[in-house]
N, C-alpha and C positions, 0 to 999 in steps of 0.2 A: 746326844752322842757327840755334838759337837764342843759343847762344854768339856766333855770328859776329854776329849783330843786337847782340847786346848791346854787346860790341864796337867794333861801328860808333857806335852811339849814344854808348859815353863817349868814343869820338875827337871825335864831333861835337861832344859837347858841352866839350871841351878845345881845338876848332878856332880861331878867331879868329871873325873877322869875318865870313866869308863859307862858314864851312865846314859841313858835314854833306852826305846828297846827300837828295832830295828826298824819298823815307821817312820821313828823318828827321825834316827838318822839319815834313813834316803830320803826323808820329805827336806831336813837342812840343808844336806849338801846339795840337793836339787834347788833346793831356795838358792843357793850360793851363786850358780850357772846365773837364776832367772837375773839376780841383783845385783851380778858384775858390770861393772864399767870397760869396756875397752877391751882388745885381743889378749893384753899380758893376763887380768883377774879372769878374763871367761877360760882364757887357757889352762892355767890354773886349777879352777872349779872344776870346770868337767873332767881334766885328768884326775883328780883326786874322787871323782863320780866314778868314771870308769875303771879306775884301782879298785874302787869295792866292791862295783857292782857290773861290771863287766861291758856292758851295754847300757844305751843313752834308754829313756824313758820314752816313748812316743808319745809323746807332748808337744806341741808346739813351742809351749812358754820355754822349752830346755831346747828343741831344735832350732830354733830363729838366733837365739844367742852364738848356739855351736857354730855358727858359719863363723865367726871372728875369731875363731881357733887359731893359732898359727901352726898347726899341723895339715898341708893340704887334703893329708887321709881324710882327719877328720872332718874336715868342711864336706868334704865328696860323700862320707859315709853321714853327714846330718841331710845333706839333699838327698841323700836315697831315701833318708826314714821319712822325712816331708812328703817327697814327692807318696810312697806307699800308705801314707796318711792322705794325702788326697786322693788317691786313688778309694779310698773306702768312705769316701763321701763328705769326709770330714773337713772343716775349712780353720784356718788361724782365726783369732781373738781380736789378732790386728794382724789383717792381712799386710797393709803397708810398710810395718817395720820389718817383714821377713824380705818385700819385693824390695827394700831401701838397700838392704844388705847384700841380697843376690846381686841387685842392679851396680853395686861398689864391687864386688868381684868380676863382673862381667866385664866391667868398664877400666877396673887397674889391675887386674890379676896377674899374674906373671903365668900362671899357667893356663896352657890355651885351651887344654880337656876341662879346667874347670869353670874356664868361663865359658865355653860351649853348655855346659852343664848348668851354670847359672844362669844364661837365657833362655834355655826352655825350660827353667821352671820356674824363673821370674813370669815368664807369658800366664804358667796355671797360675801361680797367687795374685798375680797383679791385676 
């Protein structure tokens, strides 16, 4: 099954303009979020994520990034999905690069609800 995914994925990405089927495309533009460099490309990704797909993925790999949103909504609304993802027991892949990110908004944020907000939920990942 995983050969066929793969597969499908380099058709899609060999397709034109309109090609892949819809897998595919939220598995790319989720790749986009994971593989950005820096607030401008993450901001970027995930707006063109959430254009199509309305709502972030409860994944860690796509919520750890969203903190470096330059939208404060958004950074607020990736620690709600984290935190409701630990809440069900679940833990990050690498806990350290979500507490590294919390811990830089905590510490330079301009706003003070969301650094309140990033240190108690740097305390659960960290």
């Amino acid at each position: 099954a995983k050969l066929l995914d793969e597969t499908a994925a380099k058709a899609g990405d060999t397709g034109g303009a309109g090609g892949g089927t819809l897998v595919d495309t939220k598995a790319r533009l989720a790749a986009r979020v994971r593989d950005a460099l820096g607030p401008d490309e993450v901001t970027k990704a995930v707006d063109a994520y959430l254009a199509k797909y309305g709502r972030p993925p409860e994944e860690f790999d796509f919520l750890g990034p969203m903190l470096q949103h330059r939208n404060a909504d958004r950074v607020s609304e990736a620690m709600v999905a984290i935190s409701a993802l630990l809440d069900t027991g679940l833990k990050p892949r690498r806990p350290r690069a979500i507490a590294a990110l919390l811990r830089t908004i905590e510490e330079v944020g301009d706003d003070p609800h969301l650094r309140q907000q990033a240190h108690e939920l740097w305390r659960r990942v960290g």
